[in-house]
C-alpha atoms as a printed R data frame, in Angstrom:
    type eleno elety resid chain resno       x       y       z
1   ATOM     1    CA   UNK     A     1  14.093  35.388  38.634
2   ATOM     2    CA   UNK     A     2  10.676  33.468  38.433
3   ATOM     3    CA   UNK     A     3  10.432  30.036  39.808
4   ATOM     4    CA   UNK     A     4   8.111  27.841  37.779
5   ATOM     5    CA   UNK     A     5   5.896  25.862  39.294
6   ATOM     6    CA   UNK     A     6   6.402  22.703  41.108
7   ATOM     7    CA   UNK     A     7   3.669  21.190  39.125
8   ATOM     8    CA   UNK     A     8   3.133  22.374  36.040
9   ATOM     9    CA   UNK     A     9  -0.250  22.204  34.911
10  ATOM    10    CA   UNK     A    10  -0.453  19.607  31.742
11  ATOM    11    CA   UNK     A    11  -1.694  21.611  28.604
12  ATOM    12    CA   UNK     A    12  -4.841  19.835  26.737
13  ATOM    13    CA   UNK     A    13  -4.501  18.011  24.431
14  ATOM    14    CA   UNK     A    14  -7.066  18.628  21.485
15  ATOM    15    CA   UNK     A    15  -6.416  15.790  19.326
16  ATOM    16    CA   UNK     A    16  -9.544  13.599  18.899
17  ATOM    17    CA   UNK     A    17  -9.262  10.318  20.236
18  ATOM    18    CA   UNK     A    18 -10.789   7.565  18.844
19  ATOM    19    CA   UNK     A    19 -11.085   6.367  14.806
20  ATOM    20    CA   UNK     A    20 -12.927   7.966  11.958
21  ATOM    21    CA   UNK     A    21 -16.534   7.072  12.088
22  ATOM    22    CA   UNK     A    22 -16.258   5.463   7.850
23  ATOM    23    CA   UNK     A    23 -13.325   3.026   9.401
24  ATOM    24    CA   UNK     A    24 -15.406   2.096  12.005
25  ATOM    25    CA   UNK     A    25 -18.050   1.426   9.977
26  ATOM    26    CA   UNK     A    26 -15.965  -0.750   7.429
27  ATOM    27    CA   UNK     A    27 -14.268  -2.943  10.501
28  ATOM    28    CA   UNK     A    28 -18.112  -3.560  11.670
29  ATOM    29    CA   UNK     A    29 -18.668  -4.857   8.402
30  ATOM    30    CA   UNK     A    30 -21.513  -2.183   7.501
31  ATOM    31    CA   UNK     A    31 -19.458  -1.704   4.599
32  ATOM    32    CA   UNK     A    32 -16.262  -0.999   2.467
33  ATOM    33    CA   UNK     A    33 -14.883   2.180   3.933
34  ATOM    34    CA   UNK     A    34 -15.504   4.236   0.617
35  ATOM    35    CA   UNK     A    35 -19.680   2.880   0.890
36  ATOM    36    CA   UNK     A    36 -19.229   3.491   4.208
37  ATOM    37    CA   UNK     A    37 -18.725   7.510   3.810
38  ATOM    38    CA   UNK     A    38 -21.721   7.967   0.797
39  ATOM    39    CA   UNK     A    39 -23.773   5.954   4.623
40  ATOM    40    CA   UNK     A    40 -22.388   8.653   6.530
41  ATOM    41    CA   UNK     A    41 -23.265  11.708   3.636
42  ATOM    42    CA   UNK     A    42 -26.803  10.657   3.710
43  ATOM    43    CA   UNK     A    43 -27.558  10.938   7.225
44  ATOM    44    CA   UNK     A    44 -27.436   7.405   8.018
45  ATOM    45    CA   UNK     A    45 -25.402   7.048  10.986
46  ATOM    46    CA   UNK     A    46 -25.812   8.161  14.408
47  ATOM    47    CA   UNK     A    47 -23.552   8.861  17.584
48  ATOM    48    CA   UNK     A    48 -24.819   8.950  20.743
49  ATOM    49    CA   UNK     A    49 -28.426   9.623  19.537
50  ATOM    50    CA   UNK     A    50 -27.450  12.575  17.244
51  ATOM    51    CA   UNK     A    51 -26.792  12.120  13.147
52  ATOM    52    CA   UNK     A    52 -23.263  12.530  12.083
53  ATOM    53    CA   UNK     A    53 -23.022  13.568   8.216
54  ATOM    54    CA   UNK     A    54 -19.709  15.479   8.049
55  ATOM    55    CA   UNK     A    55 -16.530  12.944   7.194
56  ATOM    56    CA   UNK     A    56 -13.692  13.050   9.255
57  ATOM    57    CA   UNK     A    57 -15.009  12.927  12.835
58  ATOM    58    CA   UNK     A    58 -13.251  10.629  15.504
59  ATOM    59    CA   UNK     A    59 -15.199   8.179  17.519
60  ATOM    60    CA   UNK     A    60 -14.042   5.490  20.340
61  ATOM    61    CA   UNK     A    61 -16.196   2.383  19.230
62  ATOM    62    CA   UNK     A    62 -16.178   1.005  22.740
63  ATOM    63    CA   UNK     A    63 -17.555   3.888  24.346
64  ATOM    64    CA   UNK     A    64 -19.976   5.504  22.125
65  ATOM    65    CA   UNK     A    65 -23.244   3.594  20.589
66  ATOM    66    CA   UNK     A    66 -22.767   3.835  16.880
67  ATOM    67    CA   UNK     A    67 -26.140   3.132  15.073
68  ATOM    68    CA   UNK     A    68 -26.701   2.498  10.944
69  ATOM    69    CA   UNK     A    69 -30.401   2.775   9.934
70  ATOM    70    CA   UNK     A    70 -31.201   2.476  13.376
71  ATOM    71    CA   UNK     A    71 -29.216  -0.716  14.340
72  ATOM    72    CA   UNK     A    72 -26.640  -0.861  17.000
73  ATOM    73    CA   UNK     A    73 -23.466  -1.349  16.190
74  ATOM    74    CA   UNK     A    74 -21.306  -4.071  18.067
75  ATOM    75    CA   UNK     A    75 -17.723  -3.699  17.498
76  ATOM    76    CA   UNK     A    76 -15.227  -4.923  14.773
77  ATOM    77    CA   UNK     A    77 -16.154  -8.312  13.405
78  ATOM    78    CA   UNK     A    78 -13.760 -11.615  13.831
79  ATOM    79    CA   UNK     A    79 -11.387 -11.030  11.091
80  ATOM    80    CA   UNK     A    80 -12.225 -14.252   8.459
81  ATOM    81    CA   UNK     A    81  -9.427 -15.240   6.229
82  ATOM    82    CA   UNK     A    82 -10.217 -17.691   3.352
83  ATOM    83    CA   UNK     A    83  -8.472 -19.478  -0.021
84  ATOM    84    CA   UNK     A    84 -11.245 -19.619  -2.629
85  ATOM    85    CA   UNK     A    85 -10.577 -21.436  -5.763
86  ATOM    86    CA   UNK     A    86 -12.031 -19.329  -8.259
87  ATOM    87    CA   UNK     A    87 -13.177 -21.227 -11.666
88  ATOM    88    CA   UNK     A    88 -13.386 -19.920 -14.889
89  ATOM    89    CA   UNK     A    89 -16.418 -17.807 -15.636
90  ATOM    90    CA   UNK     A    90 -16.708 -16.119 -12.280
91  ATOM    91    CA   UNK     A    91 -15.836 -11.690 -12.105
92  ATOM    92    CA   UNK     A    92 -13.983 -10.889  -9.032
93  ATOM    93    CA   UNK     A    93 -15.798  -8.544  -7.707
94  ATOM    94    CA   UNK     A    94 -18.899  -7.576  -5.448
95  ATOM    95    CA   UNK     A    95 -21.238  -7.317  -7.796
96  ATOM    96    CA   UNK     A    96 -21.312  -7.258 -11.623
97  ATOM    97    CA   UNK     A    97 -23.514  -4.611 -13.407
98  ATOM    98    CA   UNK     A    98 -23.459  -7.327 -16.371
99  ATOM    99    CA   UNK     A    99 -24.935  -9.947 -14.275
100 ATOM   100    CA   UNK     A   100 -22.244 -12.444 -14.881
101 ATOM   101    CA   UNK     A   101 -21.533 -14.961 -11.561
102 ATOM   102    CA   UNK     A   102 -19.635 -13.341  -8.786
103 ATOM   103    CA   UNK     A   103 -16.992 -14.829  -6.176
104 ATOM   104    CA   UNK     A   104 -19.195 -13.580  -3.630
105 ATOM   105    CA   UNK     A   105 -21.701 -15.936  -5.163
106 ATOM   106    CA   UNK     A   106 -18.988 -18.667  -4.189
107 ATOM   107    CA   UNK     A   107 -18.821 -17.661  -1.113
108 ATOM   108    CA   UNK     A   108 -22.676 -17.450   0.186
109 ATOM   109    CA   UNK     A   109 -22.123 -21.228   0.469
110 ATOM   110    CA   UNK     A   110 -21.909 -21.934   4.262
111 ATOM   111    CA   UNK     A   111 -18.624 -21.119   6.000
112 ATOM   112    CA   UNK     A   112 -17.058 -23.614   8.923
113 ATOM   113    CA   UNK     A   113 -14.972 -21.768  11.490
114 ATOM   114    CA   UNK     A   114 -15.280 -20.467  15.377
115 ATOM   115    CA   UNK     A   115 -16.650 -16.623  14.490
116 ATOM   116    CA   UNK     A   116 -20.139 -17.345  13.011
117 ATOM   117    CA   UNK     A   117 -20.522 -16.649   9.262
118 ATOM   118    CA   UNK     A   118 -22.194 -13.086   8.771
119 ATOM   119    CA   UNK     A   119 -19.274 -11.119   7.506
120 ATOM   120    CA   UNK     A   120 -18.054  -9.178   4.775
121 ATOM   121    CA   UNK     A   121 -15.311 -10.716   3.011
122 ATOM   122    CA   UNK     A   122 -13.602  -8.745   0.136
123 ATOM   123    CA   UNK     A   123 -11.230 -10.668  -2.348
124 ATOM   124    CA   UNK     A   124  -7.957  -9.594  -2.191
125 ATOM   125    CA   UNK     A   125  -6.568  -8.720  -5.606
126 ATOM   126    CA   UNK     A   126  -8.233  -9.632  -8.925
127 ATOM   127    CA   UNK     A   127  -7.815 -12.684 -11.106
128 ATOM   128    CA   UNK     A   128 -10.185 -11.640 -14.272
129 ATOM   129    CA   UNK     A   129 -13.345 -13.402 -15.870
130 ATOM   130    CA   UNK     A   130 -11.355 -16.187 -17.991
131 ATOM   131    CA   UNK     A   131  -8.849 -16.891 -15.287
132 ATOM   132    CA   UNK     A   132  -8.910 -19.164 -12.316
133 ATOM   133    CA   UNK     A   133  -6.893 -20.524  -9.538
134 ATOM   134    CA   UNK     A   134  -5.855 -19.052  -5.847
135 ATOM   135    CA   UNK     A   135  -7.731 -16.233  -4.864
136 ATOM   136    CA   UNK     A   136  -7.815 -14.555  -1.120
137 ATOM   137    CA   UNK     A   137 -10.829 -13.349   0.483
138 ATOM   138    CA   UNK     A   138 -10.741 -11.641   4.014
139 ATOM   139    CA   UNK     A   139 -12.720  -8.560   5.997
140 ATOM   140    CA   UNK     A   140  -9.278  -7.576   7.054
141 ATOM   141    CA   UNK     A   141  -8.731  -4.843   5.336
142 ATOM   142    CA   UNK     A   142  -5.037  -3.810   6.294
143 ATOM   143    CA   UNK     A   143  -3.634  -6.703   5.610
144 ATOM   144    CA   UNK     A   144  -5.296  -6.848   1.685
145 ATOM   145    CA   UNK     A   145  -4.279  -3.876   1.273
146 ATOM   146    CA   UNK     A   146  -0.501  -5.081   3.045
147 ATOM   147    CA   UNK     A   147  -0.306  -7.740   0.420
148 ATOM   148    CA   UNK     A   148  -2.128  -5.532  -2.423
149 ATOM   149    CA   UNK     A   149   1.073  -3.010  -2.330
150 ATOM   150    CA   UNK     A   150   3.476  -3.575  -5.315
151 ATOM   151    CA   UNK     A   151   6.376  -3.036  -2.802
152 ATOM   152    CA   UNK     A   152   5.930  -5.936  -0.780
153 ATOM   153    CA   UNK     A   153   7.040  -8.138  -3.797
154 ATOM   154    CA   UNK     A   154   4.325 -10.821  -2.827
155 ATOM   155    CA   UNK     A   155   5.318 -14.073  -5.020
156 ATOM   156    CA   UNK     A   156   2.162 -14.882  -7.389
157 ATOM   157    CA   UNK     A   157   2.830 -18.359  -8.564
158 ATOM   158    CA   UNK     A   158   0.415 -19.398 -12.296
159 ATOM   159    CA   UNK     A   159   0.186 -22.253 -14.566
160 ATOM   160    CA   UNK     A   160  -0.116 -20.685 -18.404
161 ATOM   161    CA   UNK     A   161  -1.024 -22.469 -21.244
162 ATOM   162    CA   UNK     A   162   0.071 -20.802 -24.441
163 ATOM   163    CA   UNK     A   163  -0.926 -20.751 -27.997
164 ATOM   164    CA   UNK     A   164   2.172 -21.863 -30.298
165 ATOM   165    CA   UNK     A   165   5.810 -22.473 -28.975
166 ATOM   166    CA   UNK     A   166   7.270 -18.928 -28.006
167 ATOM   167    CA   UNK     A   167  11.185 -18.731 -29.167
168 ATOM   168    CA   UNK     A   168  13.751 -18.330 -26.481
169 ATOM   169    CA   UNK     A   169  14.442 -14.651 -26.899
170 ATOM   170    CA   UNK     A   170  10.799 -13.649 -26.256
171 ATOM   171    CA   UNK     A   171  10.939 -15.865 -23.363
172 ATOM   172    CA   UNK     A   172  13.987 -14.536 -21.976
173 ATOM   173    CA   UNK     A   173  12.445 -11.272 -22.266
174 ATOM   174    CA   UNK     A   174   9.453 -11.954 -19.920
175 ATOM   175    CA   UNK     A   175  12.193 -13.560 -17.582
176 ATOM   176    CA   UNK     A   176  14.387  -9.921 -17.793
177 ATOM   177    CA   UNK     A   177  11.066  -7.573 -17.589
178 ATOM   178    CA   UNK     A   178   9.273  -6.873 -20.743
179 ATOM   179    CA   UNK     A   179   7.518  -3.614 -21.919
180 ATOM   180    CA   UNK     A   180   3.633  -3.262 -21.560
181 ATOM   181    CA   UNK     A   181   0.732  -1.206 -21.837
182 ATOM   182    CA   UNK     A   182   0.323  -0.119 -18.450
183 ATOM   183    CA   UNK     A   183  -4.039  -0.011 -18.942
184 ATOM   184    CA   UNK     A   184  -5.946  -2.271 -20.787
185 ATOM   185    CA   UNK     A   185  -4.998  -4.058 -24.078
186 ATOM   186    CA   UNK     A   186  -6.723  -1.698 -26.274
187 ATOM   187    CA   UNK     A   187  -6.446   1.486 -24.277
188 ATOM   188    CA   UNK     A   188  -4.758   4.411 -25.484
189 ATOM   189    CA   UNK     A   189  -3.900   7.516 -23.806
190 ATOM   190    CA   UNK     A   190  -3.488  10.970 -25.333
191 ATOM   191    CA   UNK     A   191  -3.090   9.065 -28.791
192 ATOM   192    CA   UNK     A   192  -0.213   6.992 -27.457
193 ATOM   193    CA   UNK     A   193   0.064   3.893 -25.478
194 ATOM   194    CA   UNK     A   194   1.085   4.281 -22.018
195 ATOM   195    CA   UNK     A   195   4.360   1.550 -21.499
196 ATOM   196    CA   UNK     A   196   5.584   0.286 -18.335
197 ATOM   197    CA   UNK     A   197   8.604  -2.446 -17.878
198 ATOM   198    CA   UNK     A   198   7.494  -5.464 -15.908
199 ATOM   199    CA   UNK     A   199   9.439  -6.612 -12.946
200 ATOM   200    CA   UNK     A   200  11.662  -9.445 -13.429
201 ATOM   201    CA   UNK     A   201  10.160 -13.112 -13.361
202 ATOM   202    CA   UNK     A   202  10.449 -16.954 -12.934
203 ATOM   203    CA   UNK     A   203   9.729 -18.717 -16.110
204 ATOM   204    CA   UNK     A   204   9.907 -22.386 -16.208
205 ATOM   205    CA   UNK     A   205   8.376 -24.946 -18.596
206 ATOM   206    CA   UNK     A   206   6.122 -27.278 -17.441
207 ATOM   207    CA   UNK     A   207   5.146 -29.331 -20.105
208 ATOM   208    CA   UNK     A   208   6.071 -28.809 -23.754
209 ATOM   209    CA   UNK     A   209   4.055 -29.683 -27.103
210 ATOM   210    CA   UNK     A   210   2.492 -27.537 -29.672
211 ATOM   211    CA   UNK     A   211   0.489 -25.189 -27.057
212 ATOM   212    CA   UNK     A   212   3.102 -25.968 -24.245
213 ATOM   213    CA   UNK     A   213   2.294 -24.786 -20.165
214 ATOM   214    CA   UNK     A   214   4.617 -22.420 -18.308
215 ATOM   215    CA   UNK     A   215   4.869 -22.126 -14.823
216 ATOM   216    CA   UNK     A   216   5.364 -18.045 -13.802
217 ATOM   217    CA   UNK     A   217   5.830 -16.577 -10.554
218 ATOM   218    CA   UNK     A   218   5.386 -12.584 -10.487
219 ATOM   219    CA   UNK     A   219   5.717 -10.249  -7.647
220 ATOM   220    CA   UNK     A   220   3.590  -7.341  -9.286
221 ATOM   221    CA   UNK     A   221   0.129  -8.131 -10.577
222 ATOM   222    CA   UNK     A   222  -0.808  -5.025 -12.903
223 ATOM   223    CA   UNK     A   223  -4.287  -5.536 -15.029
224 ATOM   224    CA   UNK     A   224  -4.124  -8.196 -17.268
225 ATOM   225    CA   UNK     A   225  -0.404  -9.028 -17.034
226 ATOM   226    CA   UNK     A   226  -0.047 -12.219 -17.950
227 ATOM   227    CA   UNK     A   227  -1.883 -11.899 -21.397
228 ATOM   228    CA   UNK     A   228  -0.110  -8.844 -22.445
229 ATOM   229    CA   UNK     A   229   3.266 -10.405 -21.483
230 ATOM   230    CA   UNK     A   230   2.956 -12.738 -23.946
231 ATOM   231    CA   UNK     A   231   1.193 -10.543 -26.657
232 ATOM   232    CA   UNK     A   232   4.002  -8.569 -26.416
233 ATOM   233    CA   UNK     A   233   6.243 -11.854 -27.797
234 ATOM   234    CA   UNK     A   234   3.780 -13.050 -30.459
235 ATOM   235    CA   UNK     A   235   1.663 -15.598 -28.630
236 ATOM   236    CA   UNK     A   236  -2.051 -15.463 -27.348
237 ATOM   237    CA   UNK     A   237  -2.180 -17.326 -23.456
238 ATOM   238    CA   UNK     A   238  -5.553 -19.636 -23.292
239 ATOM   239    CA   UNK     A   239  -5.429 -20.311 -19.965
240 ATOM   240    CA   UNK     A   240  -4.164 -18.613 -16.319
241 ATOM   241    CA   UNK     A   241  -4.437 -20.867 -13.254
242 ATOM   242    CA   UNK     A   242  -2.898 -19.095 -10.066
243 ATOM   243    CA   UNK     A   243  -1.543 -22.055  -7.708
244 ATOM   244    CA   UNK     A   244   0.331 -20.252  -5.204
245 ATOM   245    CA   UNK     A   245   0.089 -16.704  -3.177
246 ATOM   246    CA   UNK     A   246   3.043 -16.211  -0.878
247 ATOM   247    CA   UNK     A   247   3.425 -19.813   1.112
248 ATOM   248    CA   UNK     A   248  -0.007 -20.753   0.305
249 ATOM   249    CA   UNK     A   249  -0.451 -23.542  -2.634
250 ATOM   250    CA   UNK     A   250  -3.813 -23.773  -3.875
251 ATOM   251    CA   UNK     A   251  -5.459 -27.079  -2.123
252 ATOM   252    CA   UNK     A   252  -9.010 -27.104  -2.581
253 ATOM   253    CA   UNK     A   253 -10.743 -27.913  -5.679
254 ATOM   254    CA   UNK     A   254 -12.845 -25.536  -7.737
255 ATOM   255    CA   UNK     A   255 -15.307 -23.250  -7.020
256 ATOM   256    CA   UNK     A   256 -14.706 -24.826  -3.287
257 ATOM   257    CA   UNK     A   257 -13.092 -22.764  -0.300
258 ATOM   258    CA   UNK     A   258 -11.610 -23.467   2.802
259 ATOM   259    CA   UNK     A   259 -10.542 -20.924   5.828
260 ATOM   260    CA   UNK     A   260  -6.617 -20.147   6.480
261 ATOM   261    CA   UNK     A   261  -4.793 -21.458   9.139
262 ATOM   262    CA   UNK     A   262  -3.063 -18.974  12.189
263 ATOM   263    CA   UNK     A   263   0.191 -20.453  11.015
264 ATOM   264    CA   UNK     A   264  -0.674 -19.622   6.757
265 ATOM   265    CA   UNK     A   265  -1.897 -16.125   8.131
266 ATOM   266    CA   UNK     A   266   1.155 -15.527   9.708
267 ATOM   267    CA   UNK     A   267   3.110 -16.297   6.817
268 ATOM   268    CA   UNK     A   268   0.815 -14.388   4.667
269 ATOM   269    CA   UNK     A   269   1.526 -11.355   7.266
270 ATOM   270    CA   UNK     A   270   5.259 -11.885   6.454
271 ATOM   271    CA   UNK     A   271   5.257 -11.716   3.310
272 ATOM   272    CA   UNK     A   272   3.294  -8.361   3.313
273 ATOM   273    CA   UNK     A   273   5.995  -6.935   5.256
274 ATOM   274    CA   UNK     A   274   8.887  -8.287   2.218
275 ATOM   275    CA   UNK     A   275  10.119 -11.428   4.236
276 ATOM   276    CA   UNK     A   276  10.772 -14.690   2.811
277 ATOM   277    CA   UNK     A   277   8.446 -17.131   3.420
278 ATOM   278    CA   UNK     A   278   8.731 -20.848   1.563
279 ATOM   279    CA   UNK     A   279   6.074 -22.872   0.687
280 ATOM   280    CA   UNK     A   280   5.089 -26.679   1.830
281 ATOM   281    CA   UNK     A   281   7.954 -28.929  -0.519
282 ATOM   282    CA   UNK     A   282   4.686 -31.365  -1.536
283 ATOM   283    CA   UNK     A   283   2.577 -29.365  -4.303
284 ATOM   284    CA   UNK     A   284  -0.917 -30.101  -3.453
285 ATOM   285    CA   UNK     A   285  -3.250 -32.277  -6.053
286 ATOM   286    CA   UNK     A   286  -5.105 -29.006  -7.409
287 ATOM   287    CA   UNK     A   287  -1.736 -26.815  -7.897
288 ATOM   288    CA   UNK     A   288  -0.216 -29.343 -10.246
289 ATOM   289    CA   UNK     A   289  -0.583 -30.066 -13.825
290 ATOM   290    CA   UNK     A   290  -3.214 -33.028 -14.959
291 ATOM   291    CA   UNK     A   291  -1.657 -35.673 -17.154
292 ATOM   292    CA   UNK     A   292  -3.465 -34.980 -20.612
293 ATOM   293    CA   UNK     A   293  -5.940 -37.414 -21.203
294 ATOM   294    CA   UNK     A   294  -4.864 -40.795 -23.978
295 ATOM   295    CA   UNK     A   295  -6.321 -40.514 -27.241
296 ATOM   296    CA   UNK     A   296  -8.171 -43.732 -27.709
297 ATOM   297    CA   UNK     A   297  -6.693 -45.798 -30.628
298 ATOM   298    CA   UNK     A   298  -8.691 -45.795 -33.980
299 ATOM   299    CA   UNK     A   299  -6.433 -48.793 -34.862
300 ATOM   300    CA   UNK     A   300  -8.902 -51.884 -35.705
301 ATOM   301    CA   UNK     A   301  -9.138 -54.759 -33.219
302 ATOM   302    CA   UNK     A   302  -6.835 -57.574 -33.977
303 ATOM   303    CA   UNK     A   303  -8.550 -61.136 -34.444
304 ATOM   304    CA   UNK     A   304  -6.546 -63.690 -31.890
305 ATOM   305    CA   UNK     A   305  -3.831 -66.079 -33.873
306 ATOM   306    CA   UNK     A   306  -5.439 -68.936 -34.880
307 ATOM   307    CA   UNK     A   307  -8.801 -68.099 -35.035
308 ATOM   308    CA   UNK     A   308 -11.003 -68.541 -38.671
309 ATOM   309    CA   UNK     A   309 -12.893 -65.731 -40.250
310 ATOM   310    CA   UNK     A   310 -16.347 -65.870 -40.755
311 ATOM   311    CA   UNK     A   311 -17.748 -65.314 -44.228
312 ATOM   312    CA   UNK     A   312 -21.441 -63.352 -44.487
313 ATOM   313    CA   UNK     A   313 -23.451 -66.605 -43.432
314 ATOM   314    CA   UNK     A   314 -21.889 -66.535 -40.082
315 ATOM   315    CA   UNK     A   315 -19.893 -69.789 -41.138
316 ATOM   316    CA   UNK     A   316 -16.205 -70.273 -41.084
317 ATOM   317    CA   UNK     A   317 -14.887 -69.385 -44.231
């Protein structure tokens, strides 16, 4: 019978150590991880003085010198974690091959907080070009896409004004789940529309009147939702305003920005992994409804009781 060895000798591991070289590159803020592999196809990057073009290669950032272009690479930036309120008019994205204003635009505007402001914040979901409200921009990329995923059930909280007075039923409907086209309004696909069922909602009026405001809280946020929601019961929605995300109520006024708390990251963190969170009881200033402004009166002044009226002259009559 063959003794083995007292000390067996450890086989090698061959698994490469480290993180892909395109993550890397997208924690240092170079750029999104997607740009960040067309960098590394060009011939861009370099490890250690030699070009890496091949995806897929491991890399242990705090070992090996990483350069883009030449420049040195110097580890994952601070993560940065912002509540932008976006106004209407504004795309959510990067850039806009229409040349319409950006959020990023919003965001050049100089940035308070301990990590220095050169990083590359990414907004995390979309509100589109006539909608405005609550919108989250970070560089931390696992927690977007955390909150981005429809199974978390992330609360969405908006304030929708609506043309005409919807009837109960098609209300009820939205409350229940309604059906949708999954793409955009006018897309069709194979010569049919392409329905979905939306996940139940909150519905709640806010204020009533011929074009009354809703308040809706969503835990799915498919393209253009809202809108085609309420197509779907007769009745065109003129304006979105998103006043809550998770815990966080919208606080700062538009086209203004402020960064998040460790406390309203946490919570944010929770709620990406399906736990309850509950938001402050006071509703901020900018996530509640204006009183509508008083029609001035038409109404002719009143002369004071007592008092004579004067005939063309200027003289008492």
């Amino acid at each position: 019978m063959t003794k083995s060895p007292a000390n067996p000798k450890p086989e090698p591991n061959d698994e490469p150590k480290g993180d892909r070289l395109q993550k890397i590159l997208a924690q240092a803020g170079i750029a999104s991880r997607r740009k960040a592999e067309e960098i590394i196809l060009e011939g861009r990057v370099q490890v250690n003085g030699t070009v890496v073009n091949t995806l897929g290669t491991r890399h242990d950032e705090t070992r090996d010198h990483i350069r883009v272009d030449g420049k040195l690479l110097h580890g994952p930036e601070q993560q940065r974690y912002y509540m932008l309120n976006k106004p209407r008019g504004y795309v959510t994205t990067l850039d806009d091959p229409e040349e319409r204003p950006t959020v990023m635009q919003l965001m050049a505007k100089q940035k308070s907080g301990p990590h220095g402001d050169n990083v590359r914040l990414y907004p995390v979901g979309r509100l589109d070009y006539l909608s405005e409200g609550l919108l989250l921009m970070t560089n931390d990329g696992a927690l977007a896409n955390a909150l981005s995923k429809a199974a978390a059930g992330v609360e969405k909280t908006y304030l929708v004004k609506v043309s005409g007075v919807p009837p109960a039923s098609g209300l009820d409907q939205i409350r229940r789940g309604i059906m949708i086209d999954r793409g955009r309004l006018d897309e069709v696909r194979s010569g049919r529309r392409d329905r979905i069922i939306t996940s139940p909602a909150k519905l709640e009026l806010v204020r009533g009147g011929d074009n009354p405001w809703y308040e809706l809280t969503l835990t799915e946020g498919r393209n253009r939702q809202i809108r085609k929601m309420f197509e779907e019961i007769g009745h065109h929605v003129e304006k979105i305003r998103r006043i809550g995300y998770g815990a966080l109520r919208l606080d700062v006024p538009p086209g203004e920005f402020r960064e998040l708390t460790l406390g309203e990251v946490m919570a944010l963190d929770r709620a990406a992994k399906g736990k309850k969170v509950v938001p402050k009881k006071r509703t901020p200033e900018f996530a509640q409804l204006k009183s509508p402004a008083k029609k001035k009166s038409t109404r002719p002044r009143r002369q004071p009781t007592g008092t004579r009226s004067a005939n063309r002259h200027g003289r008492p009559s």
